[in-house]
Backbone as CSV, one residue per row, in Angstrom:
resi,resn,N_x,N_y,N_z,CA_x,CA_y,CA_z,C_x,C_y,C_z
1,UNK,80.861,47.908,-9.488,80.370,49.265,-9.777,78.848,49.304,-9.653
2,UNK,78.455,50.015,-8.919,76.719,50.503,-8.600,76.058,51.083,-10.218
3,UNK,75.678,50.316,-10.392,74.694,51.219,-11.329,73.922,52.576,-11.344
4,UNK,73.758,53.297,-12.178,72.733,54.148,-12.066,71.615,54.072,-11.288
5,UNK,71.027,54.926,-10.606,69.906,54.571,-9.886,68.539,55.586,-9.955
6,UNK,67.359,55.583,-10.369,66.680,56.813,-10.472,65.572,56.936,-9.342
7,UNK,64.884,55.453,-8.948,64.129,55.485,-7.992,64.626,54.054,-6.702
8,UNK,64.867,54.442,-5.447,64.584,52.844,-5.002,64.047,51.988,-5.142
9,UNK,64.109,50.702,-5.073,63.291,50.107,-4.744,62.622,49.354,-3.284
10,UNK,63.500,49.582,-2.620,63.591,49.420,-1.217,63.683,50.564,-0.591
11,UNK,62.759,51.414,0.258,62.825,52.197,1.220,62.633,51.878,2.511
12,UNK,63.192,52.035,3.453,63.405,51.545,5.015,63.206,52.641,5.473
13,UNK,62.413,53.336,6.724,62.954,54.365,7.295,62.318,54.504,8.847
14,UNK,63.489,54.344,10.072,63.479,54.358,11.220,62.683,53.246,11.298
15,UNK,63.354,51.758,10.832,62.548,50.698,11.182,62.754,49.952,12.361
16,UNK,61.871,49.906,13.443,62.237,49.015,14.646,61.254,47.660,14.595
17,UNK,61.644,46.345,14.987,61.263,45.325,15.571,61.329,44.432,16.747
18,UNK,60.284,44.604,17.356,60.690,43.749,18.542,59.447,42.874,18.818
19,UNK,60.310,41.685,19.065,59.511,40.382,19.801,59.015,40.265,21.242
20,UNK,58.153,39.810,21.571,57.877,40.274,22.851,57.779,38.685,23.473
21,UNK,58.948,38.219,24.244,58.877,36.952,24.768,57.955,37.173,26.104
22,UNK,57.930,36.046,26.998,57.127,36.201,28.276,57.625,36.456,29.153
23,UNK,58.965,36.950,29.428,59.450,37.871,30.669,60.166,39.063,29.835
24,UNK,60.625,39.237,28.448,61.338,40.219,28.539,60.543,40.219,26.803
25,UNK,60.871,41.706,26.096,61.138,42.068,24.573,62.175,41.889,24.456
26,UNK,62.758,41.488,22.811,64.208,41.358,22.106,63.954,42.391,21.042
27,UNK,64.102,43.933,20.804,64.369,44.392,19.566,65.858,44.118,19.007
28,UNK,64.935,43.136,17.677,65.763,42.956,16.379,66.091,43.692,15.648
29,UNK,65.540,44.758,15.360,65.591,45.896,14.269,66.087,47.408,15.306
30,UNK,66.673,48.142,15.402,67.231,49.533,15.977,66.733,50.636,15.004
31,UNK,65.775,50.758,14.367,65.931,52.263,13.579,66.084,52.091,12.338
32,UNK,66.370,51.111,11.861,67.107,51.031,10.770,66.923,52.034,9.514
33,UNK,67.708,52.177,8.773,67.291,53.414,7.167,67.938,52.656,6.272
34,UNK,67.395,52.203,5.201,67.980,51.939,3.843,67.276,51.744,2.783
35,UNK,67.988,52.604,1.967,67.520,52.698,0.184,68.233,51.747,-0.570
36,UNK,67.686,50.981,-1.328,68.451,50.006,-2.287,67.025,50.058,-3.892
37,UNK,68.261,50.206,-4.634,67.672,51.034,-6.168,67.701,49.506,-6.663
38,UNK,66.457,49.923,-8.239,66.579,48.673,-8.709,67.537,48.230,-9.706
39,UNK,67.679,47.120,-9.675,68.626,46.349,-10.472,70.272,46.210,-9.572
40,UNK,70.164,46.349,-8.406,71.043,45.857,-7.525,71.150,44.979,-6.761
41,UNK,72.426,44.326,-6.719,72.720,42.693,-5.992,73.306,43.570,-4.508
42,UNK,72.682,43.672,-3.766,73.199,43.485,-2.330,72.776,42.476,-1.298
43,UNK,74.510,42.751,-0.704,74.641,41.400,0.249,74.347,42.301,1.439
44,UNK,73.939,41.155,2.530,73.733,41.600,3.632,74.632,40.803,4.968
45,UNK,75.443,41.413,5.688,76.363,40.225,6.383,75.839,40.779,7.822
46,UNK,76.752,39.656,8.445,76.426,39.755,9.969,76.303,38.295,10.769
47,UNK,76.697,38.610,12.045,76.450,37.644,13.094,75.097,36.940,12.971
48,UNK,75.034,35.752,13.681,73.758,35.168,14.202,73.023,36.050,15.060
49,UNK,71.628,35.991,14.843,71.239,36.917,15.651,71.167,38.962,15.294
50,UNK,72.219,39.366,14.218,72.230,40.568,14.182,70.809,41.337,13.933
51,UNK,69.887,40.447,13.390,68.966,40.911,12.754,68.610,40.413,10.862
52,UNK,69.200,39.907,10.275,69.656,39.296,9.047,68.091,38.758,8.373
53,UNK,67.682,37.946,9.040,66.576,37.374,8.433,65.383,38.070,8.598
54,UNK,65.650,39.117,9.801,64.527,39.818,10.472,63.942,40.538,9.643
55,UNK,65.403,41.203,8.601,65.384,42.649,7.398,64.544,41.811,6.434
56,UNK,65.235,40.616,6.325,64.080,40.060,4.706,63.110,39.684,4.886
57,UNK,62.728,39.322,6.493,61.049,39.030,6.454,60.224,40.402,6.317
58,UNK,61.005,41.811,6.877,59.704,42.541,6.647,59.833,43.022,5.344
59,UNK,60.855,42.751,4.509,60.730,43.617,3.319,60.032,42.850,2.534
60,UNK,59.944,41.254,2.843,59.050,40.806,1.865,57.955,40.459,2.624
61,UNK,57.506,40.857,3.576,56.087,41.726,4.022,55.528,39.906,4.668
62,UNK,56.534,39.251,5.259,56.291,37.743,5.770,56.055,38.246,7.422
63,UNK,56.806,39.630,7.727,56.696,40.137,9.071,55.892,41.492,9.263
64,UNK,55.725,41.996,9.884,55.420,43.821,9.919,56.447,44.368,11.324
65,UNK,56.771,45.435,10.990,57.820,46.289,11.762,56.548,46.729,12.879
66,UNK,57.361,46.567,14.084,56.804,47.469,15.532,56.815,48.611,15.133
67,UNK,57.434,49.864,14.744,57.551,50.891,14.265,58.387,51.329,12.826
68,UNK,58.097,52.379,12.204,58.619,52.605,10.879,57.968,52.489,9.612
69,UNK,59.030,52.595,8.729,58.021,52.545,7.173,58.772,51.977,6.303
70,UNK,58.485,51.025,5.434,58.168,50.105,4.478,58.119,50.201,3.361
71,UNK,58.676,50.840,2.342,58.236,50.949,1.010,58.922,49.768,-0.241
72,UNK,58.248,49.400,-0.919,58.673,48.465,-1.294,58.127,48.037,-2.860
73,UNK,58.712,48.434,-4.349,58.117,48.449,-5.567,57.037,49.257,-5.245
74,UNK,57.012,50.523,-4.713,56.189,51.630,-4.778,55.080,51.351,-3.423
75,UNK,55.068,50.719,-3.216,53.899,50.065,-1.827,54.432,50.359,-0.732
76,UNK,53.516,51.054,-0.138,53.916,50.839,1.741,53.166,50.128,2.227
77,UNK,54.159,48.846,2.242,53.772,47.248,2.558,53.624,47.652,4.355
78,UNK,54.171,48.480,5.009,53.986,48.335,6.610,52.179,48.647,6.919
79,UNK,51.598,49.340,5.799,50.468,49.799,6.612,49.107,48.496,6.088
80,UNK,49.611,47.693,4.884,49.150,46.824,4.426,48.686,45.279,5.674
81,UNK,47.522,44.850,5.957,46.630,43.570,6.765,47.943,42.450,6.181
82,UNK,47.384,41.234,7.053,48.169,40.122,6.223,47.686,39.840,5.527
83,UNK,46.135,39.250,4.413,45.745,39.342,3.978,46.277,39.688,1.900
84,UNK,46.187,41.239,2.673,46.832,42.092,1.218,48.384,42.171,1.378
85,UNK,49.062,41.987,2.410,50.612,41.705,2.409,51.158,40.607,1.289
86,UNK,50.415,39.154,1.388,50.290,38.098,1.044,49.929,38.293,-0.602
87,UNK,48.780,39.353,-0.915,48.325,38.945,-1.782,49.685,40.328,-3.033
88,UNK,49.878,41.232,-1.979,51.229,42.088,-2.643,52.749,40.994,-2.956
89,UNK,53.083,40.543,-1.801,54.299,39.620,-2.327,54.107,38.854,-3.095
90,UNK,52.675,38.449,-3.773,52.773,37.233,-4.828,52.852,37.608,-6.290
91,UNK,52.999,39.010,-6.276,53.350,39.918,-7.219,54.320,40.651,-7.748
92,UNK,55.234,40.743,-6.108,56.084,41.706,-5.994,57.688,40.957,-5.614
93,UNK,57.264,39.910,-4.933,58.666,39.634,-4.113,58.605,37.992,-4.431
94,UNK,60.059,37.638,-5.413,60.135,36.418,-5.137,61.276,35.831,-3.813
95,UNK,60.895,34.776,-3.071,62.255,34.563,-1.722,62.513,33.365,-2.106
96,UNK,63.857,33.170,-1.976,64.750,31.780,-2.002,65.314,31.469,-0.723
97,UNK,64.747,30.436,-0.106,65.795,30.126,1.135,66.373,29.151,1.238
98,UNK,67.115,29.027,1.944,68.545,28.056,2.431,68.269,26.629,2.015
99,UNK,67.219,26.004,2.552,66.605,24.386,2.578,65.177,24.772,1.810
100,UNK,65.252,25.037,0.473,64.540,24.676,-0.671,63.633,25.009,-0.841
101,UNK,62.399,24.512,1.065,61.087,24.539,1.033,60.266,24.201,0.234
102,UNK,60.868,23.539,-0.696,59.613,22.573,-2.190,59.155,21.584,-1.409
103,UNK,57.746,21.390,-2.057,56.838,20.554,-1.560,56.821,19.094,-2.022
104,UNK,56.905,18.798,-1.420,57.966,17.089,-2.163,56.873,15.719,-2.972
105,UNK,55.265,16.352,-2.607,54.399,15.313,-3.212,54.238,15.990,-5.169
106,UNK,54.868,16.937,-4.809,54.538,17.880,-5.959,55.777,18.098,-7.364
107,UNK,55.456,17.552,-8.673,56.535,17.774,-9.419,57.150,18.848,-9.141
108,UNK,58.806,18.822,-9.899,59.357,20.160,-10.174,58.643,21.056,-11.095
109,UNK,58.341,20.919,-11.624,56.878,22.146,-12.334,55.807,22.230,-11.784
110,UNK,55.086,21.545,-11.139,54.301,22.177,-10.180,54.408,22.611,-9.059
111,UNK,55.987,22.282,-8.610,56.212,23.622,-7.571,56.078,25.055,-8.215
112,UNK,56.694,24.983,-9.416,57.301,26.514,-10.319,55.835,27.114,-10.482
113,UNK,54.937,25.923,-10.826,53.358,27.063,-10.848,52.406,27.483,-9.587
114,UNK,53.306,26.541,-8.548,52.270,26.669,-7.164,51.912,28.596,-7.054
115,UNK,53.218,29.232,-7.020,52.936,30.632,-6.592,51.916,31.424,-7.753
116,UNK,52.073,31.052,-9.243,51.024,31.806,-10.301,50.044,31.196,-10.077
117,UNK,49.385,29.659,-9.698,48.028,29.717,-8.996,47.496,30.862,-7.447
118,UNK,48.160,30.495,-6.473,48.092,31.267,-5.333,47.718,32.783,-5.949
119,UNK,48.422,33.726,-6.836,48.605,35.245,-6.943,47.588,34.949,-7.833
120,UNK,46.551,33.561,-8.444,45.823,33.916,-9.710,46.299,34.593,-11.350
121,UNK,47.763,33.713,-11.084,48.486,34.822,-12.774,48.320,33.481,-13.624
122,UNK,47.597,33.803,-14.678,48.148,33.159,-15.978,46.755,32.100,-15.951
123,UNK,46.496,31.453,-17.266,45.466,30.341,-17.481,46.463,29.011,-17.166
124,UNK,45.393,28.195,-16.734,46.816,27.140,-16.417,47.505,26.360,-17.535
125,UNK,47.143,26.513,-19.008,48.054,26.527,-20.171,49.504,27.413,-19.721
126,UNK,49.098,28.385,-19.099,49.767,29.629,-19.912,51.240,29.269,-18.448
127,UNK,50.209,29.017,-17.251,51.310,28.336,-16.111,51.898,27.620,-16.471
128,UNK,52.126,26.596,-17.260,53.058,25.331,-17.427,53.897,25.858,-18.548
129,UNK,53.254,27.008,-19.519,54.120,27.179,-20.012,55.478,27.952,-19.559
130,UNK,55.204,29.037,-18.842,55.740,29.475,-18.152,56.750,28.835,-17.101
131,UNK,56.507,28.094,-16.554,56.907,26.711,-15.551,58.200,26.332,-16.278
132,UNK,57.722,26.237,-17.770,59.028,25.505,-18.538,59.688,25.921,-18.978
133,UNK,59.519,27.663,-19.234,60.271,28.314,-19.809,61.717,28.797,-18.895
134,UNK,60.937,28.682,-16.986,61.498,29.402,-16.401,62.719,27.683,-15.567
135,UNK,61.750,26.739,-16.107,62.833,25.682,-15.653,64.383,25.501,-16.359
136,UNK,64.306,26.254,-17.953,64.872,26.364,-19.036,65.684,27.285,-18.664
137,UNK,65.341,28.262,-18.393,66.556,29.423,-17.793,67.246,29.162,-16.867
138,UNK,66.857,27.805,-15.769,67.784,27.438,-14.559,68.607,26.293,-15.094
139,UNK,68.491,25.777,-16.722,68.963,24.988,-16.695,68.496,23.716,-15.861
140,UNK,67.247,23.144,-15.793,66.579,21.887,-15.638,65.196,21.314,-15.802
141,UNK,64.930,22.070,-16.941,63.912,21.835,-17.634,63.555,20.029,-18.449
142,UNK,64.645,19.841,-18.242,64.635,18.013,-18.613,64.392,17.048,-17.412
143,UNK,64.293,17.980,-16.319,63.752,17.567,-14.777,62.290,17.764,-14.753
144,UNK,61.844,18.252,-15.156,60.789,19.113,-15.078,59.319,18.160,-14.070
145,UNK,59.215,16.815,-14.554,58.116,15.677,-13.952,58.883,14.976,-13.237
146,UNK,60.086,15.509,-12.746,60.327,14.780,-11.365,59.606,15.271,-10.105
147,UNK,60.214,14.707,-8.976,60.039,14.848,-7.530,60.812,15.206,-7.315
148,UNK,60.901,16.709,-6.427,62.327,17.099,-5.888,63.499,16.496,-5.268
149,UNK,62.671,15.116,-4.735,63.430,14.029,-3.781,64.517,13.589,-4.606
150,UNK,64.382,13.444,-6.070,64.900,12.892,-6.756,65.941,14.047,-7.234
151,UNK,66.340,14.974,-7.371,67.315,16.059,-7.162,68.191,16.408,-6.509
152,UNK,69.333,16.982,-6.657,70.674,16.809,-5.983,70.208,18.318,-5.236
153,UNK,70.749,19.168,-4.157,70.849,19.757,-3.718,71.412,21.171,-4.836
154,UNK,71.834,21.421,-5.956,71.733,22.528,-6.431,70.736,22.619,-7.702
155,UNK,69.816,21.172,-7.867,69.349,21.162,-8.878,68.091,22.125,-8.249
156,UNK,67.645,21.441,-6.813,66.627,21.703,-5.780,66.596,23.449,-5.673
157,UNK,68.080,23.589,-5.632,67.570,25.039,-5.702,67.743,26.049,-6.473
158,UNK,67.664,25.482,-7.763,67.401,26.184,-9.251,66.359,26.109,-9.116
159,UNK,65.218,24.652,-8.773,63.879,24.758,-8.736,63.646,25.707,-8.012
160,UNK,63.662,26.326,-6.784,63.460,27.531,-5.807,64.002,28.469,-6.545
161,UNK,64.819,28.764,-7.497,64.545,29.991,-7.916,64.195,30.429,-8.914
162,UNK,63.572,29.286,-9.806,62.158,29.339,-10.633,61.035,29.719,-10.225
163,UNK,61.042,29.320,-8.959,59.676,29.277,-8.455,59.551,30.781,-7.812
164,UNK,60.478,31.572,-7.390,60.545,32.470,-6.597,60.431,33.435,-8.307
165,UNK,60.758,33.342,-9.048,60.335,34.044,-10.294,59.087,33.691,-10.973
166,UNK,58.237,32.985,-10.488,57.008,32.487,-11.180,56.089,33.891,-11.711
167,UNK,55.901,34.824,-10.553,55.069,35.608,-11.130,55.869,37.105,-11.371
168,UNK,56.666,36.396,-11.913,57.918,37.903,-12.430,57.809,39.139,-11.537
169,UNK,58.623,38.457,-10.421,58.508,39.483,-9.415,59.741,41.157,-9.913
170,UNK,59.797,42.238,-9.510,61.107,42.949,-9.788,61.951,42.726,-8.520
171,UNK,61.584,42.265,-7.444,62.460,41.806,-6.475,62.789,40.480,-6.037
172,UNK,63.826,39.987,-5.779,64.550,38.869,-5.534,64.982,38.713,-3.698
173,UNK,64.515,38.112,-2.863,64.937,37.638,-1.731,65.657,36.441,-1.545
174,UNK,67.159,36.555,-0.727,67.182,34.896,-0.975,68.545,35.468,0.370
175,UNK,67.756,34.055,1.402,68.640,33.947,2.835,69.097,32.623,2.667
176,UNK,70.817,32.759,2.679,71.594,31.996,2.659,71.245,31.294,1.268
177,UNK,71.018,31.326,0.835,70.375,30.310,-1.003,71.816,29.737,-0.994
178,UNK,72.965,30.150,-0.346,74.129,28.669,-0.785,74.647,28.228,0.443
179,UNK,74.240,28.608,1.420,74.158,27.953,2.896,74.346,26.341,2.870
180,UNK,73.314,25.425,2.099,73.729,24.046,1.845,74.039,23.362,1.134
181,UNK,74.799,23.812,-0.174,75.803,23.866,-1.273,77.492,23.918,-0.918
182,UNK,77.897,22.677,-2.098,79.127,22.890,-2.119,79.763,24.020,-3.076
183,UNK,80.973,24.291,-2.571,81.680,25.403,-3.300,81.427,25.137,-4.614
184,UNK,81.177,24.956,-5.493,81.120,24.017,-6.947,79.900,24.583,-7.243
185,UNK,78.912,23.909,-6.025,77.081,24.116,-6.766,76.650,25.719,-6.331
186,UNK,77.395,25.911,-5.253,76.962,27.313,-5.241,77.644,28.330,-6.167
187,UNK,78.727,28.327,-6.851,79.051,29.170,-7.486,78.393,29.108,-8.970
188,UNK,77.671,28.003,-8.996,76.764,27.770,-10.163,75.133,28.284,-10.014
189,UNK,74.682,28.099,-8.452,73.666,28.857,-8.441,73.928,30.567,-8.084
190,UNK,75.281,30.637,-8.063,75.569,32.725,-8.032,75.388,32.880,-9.385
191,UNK,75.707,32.054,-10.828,75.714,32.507,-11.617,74.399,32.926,-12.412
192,UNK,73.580,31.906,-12.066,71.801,32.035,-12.555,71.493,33.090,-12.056
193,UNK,71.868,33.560,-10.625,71.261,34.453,-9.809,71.864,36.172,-10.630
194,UNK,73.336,35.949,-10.676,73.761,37.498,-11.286,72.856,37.233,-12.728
195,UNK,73.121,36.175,-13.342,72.214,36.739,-14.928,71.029,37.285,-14.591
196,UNK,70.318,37.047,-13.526,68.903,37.458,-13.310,68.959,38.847,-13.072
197,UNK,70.401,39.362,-12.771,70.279,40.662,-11.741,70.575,41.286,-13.041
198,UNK,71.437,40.712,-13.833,71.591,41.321,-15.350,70.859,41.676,-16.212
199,UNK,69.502,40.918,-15.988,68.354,41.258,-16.607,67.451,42.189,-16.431
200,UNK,67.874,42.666,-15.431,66.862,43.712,-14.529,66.629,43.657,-13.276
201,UNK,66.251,42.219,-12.599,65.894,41.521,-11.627,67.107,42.907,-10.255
202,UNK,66.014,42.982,-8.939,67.074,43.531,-7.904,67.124,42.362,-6.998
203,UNK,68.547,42.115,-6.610,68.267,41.179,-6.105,69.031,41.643,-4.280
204,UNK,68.206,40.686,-2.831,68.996,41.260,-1.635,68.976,39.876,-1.075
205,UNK,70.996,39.962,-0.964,70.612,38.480,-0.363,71.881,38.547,1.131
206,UNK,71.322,37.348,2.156,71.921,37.693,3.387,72.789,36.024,2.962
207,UNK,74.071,36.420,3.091,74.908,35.229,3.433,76.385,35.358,4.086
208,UNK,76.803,33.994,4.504,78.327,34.206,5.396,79.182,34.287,4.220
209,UNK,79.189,34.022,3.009,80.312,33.591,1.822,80.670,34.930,1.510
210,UNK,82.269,35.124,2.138,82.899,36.043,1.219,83.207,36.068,-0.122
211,UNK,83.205,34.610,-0.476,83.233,35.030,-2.289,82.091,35.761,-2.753
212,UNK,81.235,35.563,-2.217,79.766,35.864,-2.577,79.600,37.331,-2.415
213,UNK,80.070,37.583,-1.087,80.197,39.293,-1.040,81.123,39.947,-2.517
214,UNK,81.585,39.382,-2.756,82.673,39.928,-3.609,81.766,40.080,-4.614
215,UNK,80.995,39.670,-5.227,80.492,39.593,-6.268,79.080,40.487,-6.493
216,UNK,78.603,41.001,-5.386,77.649,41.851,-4.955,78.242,43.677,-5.326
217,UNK,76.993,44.052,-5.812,77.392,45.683,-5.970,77.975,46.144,-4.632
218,UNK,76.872,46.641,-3.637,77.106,46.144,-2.331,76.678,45.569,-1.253
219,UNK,77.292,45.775,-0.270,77.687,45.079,1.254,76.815,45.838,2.324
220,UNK,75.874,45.307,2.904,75.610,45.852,4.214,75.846,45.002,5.257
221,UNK,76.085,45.460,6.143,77.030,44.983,7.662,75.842,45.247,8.891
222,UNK,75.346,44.102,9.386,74.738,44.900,10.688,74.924,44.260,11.700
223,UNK,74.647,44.762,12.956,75.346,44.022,14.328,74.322,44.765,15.697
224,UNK,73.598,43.649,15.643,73.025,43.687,16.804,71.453,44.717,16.861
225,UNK,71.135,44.522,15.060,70.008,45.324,14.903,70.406,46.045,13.914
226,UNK,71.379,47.023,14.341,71.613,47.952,13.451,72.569,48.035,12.002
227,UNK,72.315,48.630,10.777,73.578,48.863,9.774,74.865,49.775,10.893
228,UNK,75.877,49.035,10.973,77.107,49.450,11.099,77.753,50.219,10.015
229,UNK,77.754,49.371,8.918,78.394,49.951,7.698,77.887,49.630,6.200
């Protein structure tokens, strides 16, 4: 059941993208339109290639659209430099992806504070505390002065989605986040992820797992650029 909704938080409208290789362009994006309100878990499905990762790089402002508009926690991130894109997502948008991306010379808590240094949030007391509070909510806070190396593959990405909450974002990105999980660890990292969405948190995530769809308010479908359905 969709929740109530009063404002989006995601506005899309007539978004196109295209890459421009050296004999030909590929538009990824067709036009696209979509509103997604806060405090909603939507999935995003589709082929290789449909466009999937294309949607979450510009919404979390890692890309900019060839044409269209952008709105995003009240910002129109499309008209925003990279610069202030960068310095908006470290505020606004936490992303979880597939293979972890933790920095491996670096404890599991000082990955969780890397992003509140970068955005400048918090005294660095106030970072570690934070660090531990948010290792505590993933359930591996007794990890905390390890090396990620030393972590199993769903511990790794509880750390990623500590870290993607470091500076209490209201939006949640996460492509494929159980892509390299077994059935077991990923249905343990869906569960951290819905409490988050329970809390307020909106969360948009692109994956192949039909269980996973199931569990999403809703479903968007796209093929070949465009929402189908």
């Amino acid at each position: 059941m969709v929740s109530q909704i009063k404002e989006p938080i995601i506005q899309l409208h007539q978004v196109v993208k295209k890459y421009q290789g050296k004999a030909s362009s590929v538009t990824a994006l067709k036009g696209v339109d979509l509103q997604i309100g806060a405090g909603e878990f939507v999935a995003v499905l589709g082929k290789s290639g449909a466009g999937k990762t294309t949607l979450v790089n510009l919404i979390s402002g890692i890309d900019r659209p060839t044409s269209g508009e952008i709105r995003v926690a009240g910002t129109a991130v499309h008209v925003l430099n990279e610069d202030n894109r960068a310095a908006w997502r470290g505020h606004n948008v936490g992303v979880v992806f597939q293979f972890f991306q933790l920095l491996p010379t670096l404890t599991v808590a000082q990955n969780v504070m890397l992003p509140m240094d970068f955005a400048h949030r918090y005294s660095l007391r106030e970072q570690k505390e934070r660090a531990m509070h948010l290792l505590d909510q993933v359930g591996i806070a007794d990890h905390a002065h390890k090396l990620p190396s030393a972590m199993s593959g769903g511990q790794q990405q509880r750390i990623a989605i500590a870290r993607a909450l470091a500076c209490d974002p209201p939006l949640l990105l996460a492509d494929e986040p159980t892509g390299s999980l077994d059935s077991a660890t990923a249905n343990d990292v869906m569960s951290v992820l819905e409490e988050l969405v329970a809390r307020g948190k909106t969360l948009l995530m692109v994956t192949h797992d039909k269980d996973i769809v199931k569990r999403a308010n809703r479903t968007i479908l796209l093929a070949d650029g465009e929402i189908i359905q």
